[in-house]
PyMOL commands that place a pseudoatom at each C-alpha (Angstrom):
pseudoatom trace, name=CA, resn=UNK, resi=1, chain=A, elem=C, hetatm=0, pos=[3.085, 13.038, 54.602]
pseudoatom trace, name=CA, resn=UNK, resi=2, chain=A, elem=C, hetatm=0, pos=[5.609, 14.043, 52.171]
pseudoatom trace, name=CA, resn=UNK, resi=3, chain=A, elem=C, hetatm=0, pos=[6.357, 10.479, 51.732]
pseudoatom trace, name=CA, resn=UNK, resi=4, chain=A, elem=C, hetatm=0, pos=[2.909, 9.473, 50.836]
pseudoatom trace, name=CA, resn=UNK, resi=5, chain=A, elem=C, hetatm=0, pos=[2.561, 12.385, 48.435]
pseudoatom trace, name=CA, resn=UNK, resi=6, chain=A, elem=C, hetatm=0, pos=[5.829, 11.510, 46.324]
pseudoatom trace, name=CA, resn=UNK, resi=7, chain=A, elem=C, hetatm=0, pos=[4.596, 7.819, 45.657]
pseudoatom trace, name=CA, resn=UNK, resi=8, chain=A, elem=C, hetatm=0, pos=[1.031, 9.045, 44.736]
pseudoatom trace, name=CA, resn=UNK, resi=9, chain=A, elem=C, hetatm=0, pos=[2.324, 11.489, 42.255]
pseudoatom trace, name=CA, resn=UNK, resi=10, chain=A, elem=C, hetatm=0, pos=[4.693, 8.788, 41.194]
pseudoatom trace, name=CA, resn=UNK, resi=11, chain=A, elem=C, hetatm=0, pos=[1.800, 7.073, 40.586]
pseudoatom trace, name=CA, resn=UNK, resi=12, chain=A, elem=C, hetatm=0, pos=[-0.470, 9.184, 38.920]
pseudoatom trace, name=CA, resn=UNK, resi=13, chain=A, elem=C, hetatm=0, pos=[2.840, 9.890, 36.390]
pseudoatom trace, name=CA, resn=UNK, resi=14, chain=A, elem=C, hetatm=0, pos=[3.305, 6.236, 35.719]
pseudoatom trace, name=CA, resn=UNK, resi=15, chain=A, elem=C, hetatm=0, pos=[-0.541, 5.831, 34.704]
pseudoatom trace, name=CA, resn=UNK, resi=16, chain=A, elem=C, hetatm=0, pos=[-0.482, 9.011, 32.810]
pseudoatom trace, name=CA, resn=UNK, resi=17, chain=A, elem=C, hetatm=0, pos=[2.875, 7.484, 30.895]
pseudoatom trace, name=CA, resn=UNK, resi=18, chain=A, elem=C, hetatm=0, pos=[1.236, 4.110, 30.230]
pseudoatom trace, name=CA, resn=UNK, resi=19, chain=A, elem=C, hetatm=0, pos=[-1.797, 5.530, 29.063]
pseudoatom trace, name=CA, resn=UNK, resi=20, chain=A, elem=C, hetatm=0, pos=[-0.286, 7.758, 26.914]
pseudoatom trace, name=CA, resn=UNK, resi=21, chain=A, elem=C, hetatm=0, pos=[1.944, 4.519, 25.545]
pseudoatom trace, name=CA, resn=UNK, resi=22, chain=A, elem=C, hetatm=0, pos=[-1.264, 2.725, 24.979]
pseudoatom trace, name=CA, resn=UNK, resi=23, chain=A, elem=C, hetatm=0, pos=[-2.811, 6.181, 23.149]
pseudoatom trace, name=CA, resn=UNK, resi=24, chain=A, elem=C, hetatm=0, pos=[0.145, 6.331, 20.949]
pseudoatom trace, name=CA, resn=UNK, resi=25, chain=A, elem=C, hetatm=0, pos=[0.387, 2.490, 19.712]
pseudoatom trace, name=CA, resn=UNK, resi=26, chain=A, elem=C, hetatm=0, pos=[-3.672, 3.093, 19.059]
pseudoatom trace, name=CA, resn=UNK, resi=27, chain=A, elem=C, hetatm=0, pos=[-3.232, 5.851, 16.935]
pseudoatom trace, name=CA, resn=UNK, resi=28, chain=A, elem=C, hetatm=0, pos=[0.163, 5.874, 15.398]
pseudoatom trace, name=CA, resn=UNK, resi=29, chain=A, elem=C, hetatm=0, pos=[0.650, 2.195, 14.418]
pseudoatom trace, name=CA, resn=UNK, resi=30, chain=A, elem=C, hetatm=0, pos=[0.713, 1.554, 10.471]
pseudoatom trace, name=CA, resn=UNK, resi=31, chain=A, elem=C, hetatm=0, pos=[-2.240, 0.827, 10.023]
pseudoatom trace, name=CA, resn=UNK, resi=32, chain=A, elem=C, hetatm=0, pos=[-2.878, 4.063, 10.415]
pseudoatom trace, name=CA, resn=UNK, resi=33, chain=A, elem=C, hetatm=0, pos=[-0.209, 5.788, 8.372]
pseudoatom trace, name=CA, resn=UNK, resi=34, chain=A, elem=C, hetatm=0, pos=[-0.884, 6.082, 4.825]
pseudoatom trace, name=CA, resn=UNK, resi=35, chain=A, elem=C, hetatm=0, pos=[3.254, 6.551, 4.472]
pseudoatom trace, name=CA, resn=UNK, resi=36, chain=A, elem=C, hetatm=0, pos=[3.855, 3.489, 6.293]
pseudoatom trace, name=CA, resn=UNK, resi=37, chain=A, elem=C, hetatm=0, pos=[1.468, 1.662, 3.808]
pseudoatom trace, name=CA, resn=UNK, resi=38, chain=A, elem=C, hetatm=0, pos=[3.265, 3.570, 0.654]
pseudoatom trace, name=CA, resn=UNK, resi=39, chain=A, elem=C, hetatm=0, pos=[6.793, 2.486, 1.886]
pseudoatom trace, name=CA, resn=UNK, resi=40, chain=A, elem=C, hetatm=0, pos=[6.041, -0.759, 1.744]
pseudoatom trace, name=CA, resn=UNK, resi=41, chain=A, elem=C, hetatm=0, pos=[4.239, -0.150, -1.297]
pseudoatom trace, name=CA, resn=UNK, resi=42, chain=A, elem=C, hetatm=0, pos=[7.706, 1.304, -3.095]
pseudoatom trace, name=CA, resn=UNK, resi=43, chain=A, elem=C, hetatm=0, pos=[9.520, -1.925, -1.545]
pseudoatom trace, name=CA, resn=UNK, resi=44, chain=A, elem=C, hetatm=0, pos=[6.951, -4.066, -3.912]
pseudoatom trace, name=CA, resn=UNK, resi=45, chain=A, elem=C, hetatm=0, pos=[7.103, -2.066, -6.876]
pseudoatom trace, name=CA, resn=UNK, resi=46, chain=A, elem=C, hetatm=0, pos=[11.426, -1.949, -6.798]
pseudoatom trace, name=CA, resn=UNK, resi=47, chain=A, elem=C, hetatm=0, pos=[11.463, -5.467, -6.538]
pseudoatom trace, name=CA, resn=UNK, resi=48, chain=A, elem=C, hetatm=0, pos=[9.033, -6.366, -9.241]
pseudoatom trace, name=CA, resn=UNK, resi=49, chain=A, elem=C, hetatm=0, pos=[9.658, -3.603, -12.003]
pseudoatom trace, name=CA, resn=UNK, resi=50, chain=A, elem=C, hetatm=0, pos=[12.863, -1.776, -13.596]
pseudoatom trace, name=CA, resn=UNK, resi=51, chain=A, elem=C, hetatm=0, pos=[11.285, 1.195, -12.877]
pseudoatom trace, name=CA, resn=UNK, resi=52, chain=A, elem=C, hetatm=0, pos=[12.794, 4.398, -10.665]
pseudoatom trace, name=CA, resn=UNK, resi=53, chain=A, elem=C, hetatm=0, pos=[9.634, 5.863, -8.480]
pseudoatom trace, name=CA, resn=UNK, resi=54, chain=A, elem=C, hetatm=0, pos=[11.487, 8.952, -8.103]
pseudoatom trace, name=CA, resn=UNK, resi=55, chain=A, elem=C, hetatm=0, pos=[9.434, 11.459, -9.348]
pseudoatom trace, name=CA, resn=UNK, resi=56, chain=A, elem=C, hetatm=0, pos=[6.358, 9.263, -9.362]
pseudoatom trace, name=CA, resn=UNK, resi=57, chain=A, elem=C, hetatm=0, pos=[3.234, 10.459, -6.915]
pseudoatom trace, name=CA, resn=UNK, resi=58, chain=A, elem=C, hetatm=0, pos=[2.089, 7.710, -4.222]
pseudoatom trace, name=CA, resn=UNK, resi=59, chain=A, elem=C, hetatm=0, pos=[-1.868, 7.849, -3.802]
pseudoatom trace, name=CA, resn=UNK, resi=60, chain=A, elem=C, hetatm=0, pos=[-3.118, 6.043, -0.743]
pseudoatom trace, name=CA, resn=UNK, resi=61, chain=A, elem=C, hetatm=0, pos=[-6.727, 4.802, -0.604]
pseudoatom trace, name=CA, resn=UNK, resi=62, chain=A, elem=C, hetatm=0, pos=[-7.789, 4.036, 2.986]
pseudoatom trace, name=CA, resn=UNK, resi=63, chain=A, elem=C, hetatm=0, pos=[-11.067, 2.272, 3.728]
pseudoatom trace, name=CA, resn=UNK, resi=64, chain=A, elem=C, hetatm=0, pos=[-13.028, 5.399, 3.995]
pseudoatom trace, name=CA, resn=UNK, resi=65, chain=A, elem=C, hetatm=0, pos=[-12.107, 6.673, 0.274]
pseudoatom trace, name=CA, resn=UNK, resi=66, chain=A, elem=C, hetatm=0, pos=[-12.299, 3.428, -1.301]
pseudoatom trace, name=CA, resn=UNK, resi=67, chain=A, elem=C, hetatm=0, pos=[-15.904, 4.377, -2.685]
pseudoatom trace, name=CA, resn=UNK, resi=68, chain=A, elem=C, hetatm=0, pos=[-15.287, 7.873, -4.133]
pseudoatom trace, name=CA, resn=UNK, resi=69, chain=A, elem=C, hetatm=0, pos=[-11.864, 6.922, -5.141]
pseudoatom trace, name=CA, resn=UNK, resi=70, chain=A, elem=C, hetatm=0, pos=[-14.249, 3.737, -7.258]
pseudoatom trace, name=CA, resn=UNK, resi=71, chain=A, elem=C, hetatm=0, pos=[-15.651, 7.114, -9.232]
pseudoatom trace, name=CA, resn=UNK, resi=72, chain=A, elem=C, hetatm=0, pos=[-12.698, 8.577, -9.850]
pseudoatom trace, name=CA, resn=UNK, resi=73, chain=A, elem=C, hetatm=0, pos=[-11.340, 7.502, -13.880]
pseudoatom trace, name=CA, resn=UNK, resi=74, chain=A, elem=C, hetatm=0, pos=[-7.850, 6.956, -13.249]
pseudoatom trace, name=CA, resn=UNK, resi=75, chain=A, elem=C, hetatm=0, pos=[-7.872, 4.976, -9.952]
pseudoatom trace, name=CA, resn=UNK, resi=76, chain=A, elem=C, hetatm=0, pos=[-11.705, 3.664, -10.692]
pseudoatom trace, name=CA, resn=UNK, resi=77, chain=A, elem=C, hetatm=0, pos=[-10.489, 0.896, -12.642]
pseudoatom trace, name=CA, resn=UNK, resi=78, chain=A, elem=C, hetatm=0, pos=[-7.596, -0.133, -10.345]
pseudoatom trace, name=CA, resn=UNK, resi=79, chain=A, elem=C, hetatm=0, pos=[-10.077, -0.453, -7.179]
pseudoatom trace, name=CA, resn=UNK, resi=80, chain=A, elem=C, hetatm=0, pos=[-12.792, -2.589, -9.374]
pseudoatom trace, name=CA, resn=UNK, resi=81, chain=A, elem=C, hetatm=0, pos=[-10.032, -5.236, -9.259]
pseudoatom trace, name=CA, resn=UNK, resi=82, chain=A, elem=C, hetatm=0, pos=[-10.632, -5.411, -5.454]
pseudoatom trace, name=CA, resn=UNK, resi=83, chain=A, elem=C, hetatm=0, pos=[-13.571, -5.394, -3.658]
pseudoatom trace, name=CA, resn=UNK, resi=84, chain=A, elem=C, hetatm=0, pos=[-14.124, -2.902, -1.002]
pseudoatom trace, name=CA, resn=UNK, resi=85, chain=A, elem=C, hetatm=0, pos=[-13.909, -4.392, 2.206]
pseudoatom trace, name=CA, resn=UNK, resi=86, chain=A, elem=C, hetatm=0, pos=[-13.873, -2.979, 6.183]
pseudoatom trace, name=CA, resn=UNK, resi=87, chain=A, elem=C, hetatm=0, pos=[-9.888, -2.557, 6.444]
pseudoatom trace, name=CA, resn=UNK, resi=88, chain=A, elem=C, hetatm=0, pos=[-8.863, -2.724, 2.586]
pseudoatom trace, name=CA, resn=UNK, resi=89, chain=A, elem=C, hetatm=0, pos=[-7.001, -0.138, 1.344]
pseudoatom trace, name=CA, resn=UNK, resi=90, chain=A, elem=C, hetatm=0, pos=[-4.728, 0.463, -1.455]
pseudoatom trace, name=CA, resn=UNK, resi=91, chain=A, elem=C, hetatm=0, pos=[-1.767, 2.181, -2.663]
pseudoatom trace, name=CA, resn=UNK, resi=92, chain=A, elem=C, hetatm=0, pos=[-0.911, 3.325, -6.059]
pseudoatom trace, name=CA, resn=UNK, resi=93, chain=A, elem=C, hetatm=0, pos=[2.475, 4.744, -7.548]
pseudoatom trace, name=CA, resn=UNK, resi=94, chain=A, elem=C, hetatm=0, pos=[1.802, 6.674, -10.789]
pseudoatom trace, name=CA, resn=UNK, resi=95, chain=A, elem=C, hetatm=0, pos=[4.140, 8.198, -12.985]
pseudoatom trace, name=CA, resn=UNK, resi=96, chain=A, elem=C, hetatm=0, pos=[3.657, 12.010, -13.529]
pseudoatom trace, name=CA, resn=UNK, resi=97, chain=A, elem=C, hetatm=0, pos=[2.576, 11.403, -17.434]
pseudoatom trace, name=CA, resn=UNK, resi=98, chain=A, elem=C, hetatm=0, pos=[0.229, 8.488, -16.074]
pseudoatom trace, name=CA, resn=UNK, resi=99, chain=A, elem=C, hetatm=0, pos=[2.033, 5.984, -18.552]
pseudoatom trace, name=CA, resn=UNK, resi=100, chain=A, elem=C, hetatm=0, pos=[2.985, 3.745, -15.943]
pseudoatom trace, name=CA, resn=UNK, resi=101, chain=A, elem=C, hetatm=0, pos=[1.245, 2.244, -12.081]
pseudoatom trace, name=CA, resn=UNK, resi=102, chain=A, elem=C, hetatm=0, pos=[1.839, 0.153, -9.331]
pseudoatom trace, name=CA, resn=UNK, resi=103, chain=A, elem=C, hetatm=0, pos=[-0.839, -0.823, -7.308]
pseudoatom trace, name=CA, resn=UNK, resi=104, chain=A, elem=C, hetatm=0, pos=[-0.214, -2.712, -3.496]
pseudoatom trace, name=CA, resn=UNK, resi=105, chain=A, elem=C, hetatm=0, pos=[-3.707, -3.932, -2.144]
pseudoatom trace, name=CA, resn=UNK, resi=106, chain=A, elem=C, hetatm=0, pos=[-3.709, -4.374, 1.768]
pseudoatom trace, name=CA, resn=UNK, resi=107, chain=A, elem=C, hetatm=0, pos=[-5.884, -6.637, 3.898]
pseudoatom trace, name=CA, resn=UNK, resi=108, chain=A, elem=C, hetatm=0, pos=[-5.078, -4.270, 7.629]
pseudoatom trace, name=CA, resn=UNK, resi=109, chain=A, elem=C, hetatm=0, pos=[-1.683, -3.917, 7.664]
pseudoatom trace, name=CA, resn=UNK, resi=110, chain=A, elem=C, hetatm=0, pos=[-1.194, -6.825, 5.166]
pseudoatom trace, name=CA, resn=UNK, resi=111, chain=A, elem=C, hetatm=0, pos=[-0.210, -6.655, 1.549]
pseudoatom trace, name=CA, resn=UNK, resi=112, chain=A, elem=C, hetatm=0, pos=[-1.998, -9.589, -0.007]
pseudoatom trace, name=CA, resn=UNK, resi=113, chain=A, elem=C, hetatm=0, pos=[-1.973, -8.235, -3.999]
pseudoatom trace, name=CA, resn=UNK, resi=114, chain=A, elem=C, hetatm=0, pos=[-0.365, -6.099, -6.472]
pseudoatom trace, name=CA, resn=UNK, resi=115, chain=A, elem=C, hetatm=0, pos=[-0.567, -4.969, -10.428]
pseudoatom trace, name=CA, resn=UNK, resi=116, chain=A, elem=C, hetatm=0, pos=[2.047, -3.010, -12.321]
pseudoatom trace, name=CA, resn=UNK, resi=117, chain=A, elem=C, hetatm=0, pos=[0.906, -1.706, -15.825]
pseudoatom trace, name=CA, resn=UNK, resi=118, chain=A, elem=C, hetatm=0, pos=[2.031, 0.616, -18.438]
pseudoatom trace, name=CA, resn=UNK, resi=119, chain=A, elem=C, hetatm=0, pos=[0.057, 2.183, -21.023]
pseudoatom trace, name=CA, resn=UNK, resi=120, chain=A, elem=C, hetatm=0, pos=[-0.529, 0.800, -24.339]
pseudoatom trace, name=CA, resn=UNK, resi=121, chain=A, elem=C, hetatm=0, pos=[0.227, 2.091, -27.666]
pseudoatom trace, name=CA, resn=UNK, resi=122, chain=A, elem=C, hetatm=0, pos=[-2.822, 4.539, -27.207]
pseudoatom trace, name=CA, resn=UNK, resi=123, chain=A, elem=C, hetatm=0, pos=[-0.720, 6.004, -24.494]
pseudoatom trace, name=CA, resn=UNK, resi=124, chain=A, elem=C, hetatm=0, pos=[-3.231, 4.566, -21.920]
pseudoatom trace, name=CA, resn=UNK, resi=125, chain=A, elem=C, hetatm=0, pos=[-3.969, 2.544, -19.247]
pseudoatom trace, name=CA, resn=UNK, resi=126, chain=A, elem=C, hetatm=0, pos=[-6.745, -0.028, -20.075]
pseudoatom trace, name=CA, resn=UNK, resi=127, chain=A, elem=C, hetatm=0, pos=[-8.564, -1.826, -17.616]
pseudoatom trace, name=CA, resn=UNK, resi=128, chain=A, elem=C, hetatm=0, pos=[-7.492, -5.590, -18.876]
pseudoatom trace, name=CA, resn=UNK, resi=129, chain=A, elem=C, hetatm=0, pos=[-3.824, -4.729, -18.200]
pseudoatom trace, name=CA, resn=UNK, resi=130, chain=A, elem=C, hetatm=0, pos=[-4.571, -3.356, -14.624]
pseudoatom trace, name=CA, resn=UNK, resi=131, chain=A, elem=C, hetatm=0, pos=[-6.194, -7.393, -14.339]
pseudoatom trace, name=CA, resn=UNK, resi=132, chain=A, elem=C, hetatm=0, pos=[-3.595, -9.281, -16.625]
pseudoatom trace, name=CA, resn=UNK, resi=133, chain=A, elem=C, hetatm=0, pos=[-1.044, -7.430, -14.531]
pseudoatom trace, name=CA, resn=UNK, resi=134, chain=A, elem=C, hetatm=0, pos=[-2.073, -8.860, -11.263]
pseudoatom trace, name=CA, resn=UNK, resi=135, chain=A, elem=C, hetatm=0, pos=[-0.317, -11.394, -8.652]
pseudoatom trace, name=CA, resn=UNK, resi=136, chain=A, elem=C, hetatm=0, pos=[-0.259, -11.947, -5.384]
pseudoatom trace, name=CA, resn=UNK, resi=137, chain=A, elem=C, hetatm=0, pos=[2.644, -10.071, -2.904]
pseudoatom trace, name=CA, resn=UNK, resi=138, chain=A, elem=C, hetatm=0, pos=[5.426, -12.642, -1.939]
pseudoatom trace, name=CA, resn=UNK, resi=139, chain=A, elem=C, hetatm=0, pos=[7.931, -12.167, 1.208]
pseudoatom trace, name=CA, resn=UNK, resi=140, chain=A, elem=C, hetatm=0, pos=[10.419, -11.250, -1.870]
pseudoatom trace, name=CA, resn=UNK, resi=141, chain=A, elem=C, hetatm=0, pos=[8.461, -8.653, -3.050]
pseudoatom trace, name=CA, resn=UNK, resi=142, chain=A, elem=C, hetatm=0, pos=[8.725, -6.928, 0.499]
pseudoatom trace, name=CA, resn=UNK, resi=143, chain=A, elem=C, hetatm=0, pos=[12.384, -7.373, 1.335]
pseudoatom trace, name=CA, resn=UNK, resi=144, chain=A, elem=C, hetatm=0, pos=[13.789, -3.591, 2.047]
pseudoatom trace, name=CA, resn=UNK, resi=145, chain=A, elem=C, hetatm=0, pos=[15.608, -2.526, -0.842]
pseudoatom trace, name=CA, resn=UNK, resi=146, chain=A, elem=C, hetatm=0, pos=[17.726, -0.105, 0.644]
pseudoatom trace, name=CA, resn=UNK, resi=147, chain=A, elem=C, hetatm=0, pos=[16.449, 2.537, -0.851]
pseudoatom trace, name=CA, resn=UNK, resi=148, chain=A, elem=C, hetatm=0, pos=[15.780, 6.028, 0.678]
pseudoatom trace, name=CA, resn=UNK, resi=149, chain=A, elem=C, hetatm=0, pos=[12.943, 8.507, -0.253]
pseudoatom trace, name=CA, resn=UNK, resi=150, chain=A, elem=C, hetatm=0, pos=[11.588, 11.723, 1.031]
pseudoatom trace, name=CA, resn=UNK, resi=151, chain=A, elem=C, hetatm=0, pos=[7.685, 12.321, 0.669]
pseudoatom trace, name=CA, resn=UNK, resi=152, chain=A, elem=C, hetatm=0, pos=[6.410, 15.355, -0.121]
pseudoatom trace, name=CA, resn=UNK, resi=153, chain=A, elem=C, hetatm=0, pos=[2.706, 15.881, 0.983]
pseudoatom trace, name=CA, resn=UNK, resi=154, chain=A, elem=C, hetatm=0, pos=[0.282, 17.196, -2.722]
pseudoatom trace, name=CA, resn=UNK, resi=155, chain=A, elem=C, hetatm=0, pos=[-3.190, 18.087, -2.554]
pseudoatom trace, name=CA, resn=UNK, resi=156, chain=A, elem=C, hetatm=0, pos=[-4.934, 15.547, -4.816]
pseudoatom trace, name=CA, resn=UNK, resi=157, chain=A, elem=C, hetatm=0, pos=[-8.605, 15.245, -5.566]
pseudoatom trace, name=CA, resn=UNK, resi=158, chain=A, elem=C, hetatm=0, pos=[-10.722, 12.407, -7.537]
pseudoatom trace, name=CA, resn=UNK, resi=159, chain=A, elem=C, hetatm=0, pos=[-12.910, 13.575, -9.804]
pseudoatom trace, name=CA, resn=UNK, resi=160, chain=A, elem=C, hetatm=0, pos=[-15.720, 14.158, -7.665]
pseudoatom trace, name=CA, resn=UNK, resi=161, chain=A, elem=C, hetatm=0, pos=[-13.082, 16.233, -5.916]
pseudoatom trace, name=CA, resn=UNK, resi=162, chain=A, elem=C, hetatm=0, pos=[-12.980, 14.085, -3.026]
pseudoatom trace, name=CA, resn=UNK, resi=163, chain=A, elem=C, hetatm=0, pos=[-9.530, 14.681, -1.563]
pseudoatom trace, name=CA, resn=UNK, resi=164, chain=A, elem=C, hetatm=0, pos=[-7.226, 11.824, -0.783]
pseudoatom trace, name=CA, resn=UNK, resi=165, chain=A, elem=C, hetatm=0, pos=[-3.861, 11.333, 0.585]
pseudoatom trace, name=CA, resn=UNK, resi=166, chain=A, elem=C, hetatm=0, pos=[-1.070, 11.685, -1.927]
pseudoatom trace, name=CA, resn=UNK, resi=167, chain=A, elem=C, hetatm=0, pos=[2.568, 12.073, -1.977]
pseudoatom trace, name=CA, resn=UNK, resi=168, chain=A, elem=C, hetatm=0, pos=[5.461, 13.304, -4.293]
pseudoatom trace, name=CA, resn=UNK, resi=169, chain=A, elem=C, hetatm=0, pos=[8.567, 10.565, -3.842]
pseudoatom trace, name=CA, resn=UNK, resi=170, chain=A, elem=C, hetatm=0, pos=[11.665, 11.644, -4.441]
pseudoatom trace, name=CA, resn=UNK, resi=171, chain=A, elem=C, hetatm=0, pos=[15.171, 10.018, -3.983]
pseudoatom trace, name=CA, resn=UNK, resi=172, chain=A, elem=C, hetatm=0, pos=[17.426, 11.012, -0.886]
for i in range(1, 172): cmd.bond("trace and resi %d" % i, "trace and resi %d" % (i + 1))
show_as sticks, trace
zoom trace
């Protein structure tokens, strides 16, 4: 009897372990982690601008925000670019003075578009340079860049004062 008890509590462990496996690659893959989408989101904007992001605060958009975030004036006119779609999301890297943005547009997991702008001599971001900054993300624009950050999680609201996810990067 002691036999027979070991292998079905073996058992019930090993179902418990795979469930839990299965539980875990449900909920923690990156399609679920805004700072796995922002990561790769830093990789595109250090391989297509000069510009440091250290410093610079990392908004991400998931599906479920994409129509407050539409409201909000700063990100509004970034998301208009895009239409809002079941899985889209978005990330954008802004500098603190708002002078200067990356946005990374993802299809799932899959970054399919990006814009980098800075402001114009009005010291603003206008809507035609979010669109005449526009292309589409290339396997170069993704290669690691060897690059470390640490994220610091900021309470950020749109205007509406919806809150969404944001971070603070700053350089290891």
């Amino acid at each position: 009897m002691g036999m027979k008890f070991k292998m079905i509590a073996l058992g019930v462990l090993l179902v418990l372990f795979v469930s839990g496996l299965a539980t875990a690659q449900g909920q923690g893959g990156p399609e679920n982690d805004p700072l796995a989408f922002i990561k790769t989101a830093i990789n595109v904007a250090n391989n297509t601008k000069y510009q440091n992001v250290d410093g610079h605060l990392a908004i991400y958009i998931g599906p479920e925000k994409w129509a407050a975030a539409l409201k909000d004036g700063d990100l509004g006119p970034f998301l208009k670019l895009k239409e809002a779609k079941p899985g889209r999301s978005a990330v954008f890297i802004l500098s603190v003075s708002k002078d200067t943005a990356v946005g990374v547009y993802f299809d799932g997991g899959t970054p399919f578009g990006m814009t980098a702008v800075k402001a114009g001599s009005n010291g603003k971001i206008e809507p035609g340079d979010i669109s005449a900054g526009y292309k589409a993300v290339t396997s170069e624009m993704l290669k690691a860049t060897g690059k470390e950050f640490s994220f610091e999680a900021v309470p950020i609201n749109t205007d509406d004062g919806d809150s969404l996810t944001a971070y603070l990067i700053a350089k290891k």
